[in-house]
Biopython code that builds the backbone (N, CA, C, O; Angstrom):
import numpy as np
from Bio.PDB.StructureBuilder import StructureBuilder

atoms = [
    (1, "UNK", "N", (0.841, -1.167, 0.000)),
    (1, "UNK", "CA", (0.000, 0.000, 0.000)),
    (1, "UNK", "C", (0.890, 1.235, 0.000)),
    (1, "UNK", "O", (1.829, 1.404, 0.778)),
    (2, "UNK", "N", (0.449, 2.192, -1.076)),
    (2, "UNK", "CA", (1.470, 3.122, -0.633)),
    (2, "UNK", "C", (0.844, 4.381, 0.888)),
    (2, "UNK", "O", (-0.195, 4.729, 1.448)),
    (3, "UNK", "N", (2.484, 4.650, 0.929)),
    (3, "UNK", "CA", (2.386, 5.691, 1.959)),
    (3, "UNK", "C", (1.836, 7.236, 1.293)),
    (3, "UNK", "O", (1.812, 7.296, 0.063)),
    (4, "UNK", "N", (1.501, 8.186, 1.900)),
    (4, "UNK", "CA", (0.847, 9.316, 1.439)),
    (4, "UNK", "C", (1.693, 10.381, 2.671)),
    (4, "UNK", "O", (1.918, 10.098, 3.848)),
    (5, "UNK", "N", (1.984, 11.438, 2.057)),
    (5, "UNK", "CA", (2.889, 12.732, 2.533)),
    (5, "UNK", "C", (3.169, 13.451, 2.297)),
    (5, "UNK", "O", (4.164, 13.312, 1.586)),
    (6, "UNK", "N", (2.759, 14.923, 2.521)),
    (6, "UNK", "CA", (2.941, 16.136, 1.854)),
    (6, "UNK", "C", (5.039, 16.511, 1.860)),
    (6, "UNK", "O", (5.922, 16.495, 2.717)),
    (7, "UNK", "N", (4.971, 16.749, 0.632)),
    (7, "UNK", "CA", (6.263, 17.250, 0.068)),
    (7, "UNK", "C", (6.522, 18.397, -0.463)),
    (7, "UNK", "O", (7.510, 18.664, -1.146)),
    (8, "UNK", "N", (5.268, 19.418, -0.040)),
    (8, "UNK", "CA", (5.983, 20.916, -1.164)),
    (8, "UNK", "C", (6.882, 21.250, 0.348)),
    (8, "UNK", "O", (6.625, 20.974, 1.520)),
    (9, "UNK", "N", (7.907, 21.888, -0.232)),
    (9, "UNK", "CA", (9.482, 22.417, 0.296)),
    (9, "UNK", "C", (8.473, 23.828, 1.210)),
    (9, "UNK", "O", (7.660, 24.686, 0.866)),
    (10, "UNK", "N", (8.997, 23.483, 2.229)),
    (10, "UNK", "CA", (8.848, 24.935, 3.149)),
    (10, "UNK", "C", (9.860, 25.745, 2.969)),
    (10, "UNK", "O", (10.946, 25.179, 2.847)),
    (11, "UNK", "N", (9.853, 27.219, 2.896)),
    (11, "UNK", "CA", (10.834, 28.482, 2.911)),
    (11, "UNK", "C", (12.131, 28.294, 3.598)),
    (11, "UNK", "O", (12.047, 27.784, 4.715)),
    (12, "UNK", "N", (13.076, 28.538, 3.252)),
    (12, "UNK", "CA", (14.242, 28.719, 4.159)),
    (12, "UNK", "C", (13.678, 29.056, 5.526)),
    (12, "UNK", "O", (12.653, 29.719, 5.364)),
    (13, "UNK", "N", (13.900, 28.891, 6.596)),
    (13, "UNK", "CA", (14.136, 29.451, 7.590)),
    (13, "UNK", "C", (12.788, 29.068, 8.800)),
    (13, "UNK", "O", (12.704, 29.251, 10.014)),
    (14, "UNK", "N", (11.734, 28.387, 7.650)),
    (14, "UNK", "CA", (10.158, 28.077, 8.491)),
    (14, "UNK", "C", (9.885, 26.321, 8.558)),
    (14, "UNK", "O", (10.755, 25.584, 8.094)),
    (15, "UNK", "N", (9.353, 26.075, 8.814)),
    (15, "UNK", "CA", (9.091, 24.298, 9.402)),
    (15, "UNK", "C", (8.026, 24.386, 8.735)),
    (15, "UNK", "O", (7.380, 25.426, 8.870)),
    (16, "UNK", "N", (7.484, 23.257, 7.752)),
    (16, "UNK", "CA", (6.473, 22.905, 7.014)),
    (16, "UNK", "C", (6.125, 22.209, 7.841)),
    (16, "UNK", "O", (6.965, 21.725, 8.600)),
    (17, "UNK", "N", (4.323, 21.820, 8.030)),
    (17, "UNK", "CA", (3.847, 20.989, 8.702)),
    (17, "UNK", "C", (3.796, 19.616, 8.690)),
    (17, "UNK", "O", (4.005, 18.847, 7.752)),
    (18, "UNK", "N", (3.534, 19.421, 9.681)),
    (18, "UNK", "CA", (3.762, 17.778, 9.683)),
    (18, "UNK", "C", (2.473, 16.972, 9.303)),
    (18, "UNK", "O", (2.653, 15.759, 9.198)),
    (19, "UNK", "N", (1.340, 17.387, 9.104)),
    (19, "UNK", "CA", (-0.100, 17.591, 8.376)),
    (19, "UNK", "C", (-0.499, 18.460, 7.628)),
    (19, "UNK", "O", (-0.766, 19.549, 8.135)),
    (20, "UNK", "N", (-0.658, 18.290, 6.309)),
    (20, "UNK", "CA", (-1.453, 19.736, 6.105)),
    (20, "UNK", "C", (-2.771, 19.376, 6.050)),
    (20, "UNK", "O", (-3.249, 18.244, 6.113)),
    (21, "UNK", "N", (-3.464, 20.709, 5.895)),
    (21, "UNK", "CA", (-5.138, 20.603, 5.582)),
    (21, "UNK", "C", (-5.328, 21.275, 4.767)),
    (21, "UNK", "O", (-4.884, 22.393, 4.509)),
    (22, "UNK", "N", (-6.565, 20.134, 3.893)),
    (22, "UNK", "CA", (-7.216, 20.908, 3.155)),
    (22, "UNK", "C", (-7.541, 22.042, 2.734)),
    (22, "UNK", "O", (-8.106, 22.832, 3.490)),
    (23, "UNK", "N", (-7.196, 22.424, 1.181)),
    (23, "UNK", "CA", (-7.752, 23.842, 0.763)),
    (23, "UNK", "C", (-7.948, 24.401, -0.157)),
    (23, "UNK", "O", (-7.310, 23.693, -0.935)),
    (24, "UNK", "N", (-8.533, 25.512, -1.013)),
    (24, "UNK", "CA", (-8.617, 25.584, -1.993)),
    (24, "UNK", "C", (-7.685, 24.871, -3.077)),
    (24, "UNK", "O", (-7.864, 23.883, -3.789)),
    (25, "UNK", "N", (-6.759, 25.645, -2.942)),
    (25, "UNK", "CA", (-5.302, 25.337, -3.685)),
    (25, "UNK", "C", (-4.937, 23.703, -4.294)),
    (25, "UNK", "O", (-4.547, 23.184, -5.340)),
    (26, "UNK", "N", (-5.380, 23.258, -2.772)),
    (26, "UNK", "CA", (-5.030, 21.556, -2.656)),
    (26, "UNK", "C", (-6.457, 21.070, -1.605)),
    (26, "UNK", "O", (-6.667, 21.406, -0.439)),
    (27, "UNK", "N", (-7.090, 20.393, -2.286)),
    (27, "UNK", "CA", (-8.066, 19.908, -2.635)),
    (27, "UNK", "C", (-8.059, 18.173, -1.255)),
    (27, "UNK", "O", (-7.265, 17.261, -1.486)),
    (28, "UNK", "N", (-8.613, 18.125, -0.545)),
    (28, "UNK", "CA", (-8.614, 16.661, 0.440)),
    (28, "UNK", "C", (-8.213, 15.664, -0.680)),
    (28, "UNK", "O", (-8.650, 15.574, -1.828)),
    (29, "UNK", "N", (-7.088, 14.805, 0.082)),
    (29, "UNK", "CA", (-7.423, 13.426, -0.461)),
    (29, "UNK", "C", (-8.170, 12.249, 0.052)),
    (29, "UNK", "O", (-8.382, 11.929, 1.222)),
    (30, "UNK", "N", (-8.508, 11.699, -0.992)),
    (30, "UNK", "CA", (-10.412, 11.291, -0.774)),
    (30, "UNK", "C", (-9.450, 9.751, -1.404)),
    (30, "UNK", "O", (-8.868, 9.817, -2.487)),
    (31, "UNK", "N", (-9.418, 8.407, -0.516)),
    (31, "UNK", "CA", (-9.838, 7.209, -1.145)),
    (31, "UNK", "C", (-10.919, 6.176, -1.194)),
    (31, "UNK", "O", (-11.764, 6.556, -0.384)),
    (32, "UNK", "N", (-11.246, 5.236, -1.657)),
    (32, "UNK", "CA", (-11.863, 3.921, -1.851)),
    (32, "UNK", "C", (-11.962, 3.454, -0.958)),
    (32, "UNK", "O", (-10.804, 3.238, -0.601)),
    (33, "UNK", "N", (-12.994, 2.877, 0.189)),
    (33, "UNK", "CA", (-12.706, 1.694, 1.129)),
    (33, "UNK", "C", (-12.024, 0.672, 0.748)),
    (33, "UNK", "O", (-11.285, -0.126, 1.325)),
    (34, "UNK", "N", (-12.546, 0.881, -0.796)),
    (34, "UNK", "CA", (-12.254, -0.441, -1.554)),
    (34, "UNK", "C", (-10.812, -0.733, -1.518)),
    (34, "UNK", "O", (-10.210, -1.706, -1.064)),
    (35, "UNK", "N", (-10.350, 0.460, -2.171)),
    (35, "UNK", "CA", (-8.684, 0.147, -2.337)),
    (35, "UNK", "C", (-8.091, 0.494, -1.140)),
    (35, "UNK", "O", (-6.889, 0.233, -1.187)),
    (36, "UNK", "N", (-8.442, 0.989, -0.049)),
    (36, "UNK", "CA", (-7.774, 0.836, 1.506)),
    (36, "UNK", "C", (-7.560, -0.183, 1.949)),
    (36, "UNK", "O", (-6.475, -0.643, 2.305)),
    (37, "UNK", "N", (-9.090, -0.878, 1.988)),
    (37, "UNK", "CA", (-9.127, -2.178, 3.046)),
    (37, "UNK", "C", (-8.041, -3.764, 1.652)),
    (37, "UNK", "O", (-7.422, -4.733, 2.090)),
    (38, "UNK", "N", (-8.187, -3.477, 0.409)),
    (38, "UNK", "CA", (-7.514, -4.139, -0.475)),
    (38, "UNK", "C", (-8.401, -5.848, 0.187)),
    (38, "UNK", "O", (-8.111, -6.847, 0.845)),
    (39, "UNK", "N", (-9.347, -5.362, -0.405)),
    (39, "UNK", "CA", (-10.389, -7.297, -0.114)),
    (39, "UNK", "C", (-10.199, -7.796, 0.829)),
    (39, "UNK", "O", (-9.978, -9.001, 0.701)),
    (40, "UNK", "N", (-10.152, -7.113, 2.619)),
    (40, "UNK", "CA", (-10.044, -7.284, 3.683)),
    (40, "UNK", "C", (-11.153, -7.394, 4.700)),
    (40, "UNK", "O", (-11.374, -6.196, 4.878)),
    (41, "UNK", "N", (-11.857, -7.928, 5.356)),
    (41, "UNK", "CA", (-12.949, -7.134, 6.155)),
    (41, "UNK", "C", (-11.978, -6.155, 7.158)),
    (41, "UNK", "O", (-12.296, -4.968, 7.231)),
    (42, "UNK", "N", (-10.802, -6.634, 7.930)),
    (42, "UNK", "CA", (-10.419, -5.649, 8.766)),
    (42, "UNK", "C", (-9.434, -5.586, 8.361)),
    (42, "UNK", "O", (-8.982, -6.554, 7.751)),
    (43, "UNK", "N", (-8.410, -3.995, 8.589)),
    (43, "UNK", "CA", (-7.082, -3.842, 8.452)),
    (43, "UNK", "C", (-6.323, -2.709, 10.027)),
    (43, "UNK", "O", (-6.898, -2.100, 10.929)),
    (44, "UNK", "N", (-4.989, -2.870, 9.720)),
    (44, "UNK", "CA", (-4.496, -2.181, 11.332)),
    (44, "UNK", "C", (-3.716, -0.933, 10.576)),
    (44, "UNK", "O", (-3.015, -1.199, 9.599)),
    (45, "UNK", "N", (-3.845, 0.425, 11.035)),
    (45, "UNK", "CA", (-3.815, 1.345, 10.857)),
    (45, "UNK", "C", (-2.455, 1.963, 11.953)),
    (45, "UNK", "O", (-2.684, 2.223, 13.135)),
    (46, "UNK", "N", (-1.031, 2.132, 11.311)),
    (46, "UNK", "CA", (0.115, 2.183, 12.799)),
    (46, "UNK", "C", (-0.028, 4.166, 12.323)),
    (46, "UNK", "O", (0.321, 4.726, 11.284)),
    (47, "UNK", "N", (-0.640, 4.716, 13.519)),
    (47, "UNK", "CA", (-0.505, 6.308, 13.614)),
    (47, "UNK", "C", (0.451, 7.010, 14.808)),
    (47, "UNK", "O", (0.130, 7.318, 15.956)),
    (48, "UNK", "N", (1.376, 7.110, 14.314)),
    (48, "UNK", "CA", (2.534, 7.367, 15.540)),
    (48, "UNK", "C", (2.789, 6.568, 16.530)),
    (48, "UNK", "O", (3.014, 6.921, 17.688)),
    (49, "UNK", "N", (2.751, 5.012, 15.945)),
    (49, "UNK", "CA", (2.834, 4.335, 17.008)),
    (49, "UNK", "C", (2.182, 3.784, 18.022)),
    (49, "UNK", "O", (2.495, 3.060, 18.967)),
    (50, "UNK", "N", (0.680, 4.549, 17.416)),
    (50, "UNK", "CA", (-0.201, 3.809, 18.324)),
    (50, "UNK", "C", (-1.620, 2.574, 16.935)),
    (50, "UNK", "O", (-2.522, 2.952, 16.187)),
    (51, "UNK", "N", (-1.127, 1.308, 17.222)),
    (51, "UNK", "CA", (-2.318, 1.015, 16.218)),
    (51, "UNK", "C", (-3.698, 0.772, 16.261)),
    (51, "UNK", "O", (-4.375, 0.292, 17.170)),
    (52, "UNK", "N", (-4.058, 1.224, 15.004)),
    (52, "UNK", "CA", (-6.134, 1.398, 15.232)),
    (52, "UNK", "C", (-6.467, 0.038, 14.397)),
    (52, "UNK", "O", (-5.646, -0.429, 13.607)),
    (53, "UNK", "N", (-7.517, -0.456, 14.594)),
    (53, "UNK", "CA", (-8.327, -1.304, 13.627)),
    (53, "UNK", "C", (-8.915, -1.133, 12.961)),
    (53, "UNK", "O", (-9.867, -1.825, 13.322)),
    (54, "UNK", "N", (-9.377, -0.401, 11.549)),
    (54, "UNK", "CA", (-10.309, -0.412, 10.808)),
    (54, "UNK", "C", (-11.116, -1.420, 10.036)),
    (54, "UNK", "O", (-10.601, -2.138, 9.178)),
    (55, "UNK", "N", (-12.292, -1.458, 10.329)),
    (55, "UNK", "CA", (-12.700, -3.252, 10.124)),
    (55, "UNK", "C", (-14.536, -2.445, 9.321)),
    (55, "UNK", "O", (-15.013, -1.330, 9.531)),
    (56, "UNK", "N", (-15.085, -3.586, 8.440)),
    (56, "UNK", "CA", (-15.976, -3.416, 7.794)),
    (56, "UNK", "C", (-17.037, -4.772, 8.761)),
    (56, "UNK", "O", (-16.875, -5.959, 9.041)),
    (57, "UNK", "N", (-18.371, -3.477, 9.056)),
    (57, "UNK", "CA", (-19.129, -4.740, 9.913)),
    (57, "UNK", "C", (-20.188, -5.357, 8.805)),
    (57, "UNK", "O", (-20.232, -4.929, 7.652)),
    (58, "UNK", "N", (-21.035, -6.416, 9.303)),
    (58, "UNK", "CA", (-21.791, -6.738, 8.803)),
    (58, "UNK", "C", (-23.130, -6.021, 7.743)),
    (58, "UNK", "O", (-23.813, -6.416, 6.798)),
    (59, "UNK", "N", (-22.965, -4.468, 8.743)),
    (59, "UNK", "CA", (-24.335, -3.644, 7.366)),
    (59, "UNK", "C", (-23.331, -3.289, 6.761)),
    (59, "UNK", "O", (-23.902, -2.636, 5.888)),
    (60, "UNK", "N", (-22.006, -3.176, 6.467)),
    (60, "UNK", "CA", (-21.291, -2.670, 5.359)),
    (60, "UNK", "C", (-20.960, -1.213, 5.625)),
    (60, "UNK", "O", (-20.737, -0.399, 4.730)),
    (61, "UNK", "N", (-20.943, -0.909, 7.111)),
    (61, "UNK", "CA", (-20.152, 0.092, 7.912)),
    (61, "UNK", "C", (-18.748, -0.025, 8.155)),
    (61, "UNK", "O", (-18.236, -1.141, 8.243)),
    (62, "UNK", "N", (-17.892, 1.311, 8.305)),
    (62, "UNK", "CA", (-17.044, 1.341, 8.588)),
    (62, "UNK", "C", (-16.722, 1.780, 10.549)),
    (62, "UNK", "O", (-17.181, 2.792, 11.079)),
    (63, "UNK", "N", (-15.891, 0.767, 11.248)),
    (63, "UNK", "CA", (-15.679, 0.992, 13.159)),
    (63, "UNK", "C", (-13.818, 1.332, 12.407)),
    (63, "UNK", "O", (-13.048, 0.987, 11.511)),
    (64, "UNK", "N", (-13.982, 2.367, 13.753)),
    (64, "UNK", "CA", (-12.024, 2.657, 13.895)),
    (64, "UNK", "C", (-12.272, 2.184, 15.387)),
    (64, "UNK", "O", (-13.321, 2.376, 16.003)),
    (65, "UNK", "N", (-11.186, 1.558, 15.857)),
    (65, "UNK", "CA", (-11.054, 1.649, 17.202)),
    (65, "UNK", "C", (-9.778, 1.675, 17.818)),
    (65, "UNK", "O", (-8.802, 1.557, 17.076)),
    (66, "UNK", "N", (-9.648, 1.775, 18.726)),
    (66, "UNK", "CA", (-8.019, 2.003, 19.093)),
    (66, "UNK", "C", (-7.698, 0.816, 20.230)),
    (66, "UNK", "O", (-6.569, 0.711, 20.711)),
]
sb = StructureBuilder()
sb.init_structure("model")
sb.init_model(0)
sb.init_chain("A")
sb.init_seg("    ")
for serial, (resi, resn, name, xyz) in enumerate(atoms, 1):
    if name == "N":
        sb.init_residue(resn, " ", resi, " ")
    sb.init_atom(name, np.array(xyz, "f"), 0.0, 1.0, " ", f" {name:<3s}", serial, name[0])
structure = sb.get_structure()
């Protein structure tokens, strides 16, 4: 699966964020359950080290849990 990460170059002298958000300019990125979960009911999600479960239930909902 690939990884996803903002790369425009911050200014000499300033710290680019370590998230950006959404915005005109640059637009959310939006994926697929489909191509996330890759024909899984559940998958594990590592966010700084702490991991979540994202799992597809029976009505065809999406649970995060930690």
């Amino acid at each position: 699966m690939a990884e996803f990460a903002a790369t425009k170059p911050s200014l000499p002298g300033t710290a680019a964020p370590l998230y950006a958000s959404a915005t005109k300019e640059r637009p959310m990125l939006r994926l697929k359950s489909r191509d996330l979960m890759q024909q899984m009911r559940e998958v594990e999600i590592d966010h700084e080290g702490r991991i979540y479960r994202l799992r597809i239930t029976q009505l065809n909902k999406l649970i995060l849990t930690a």
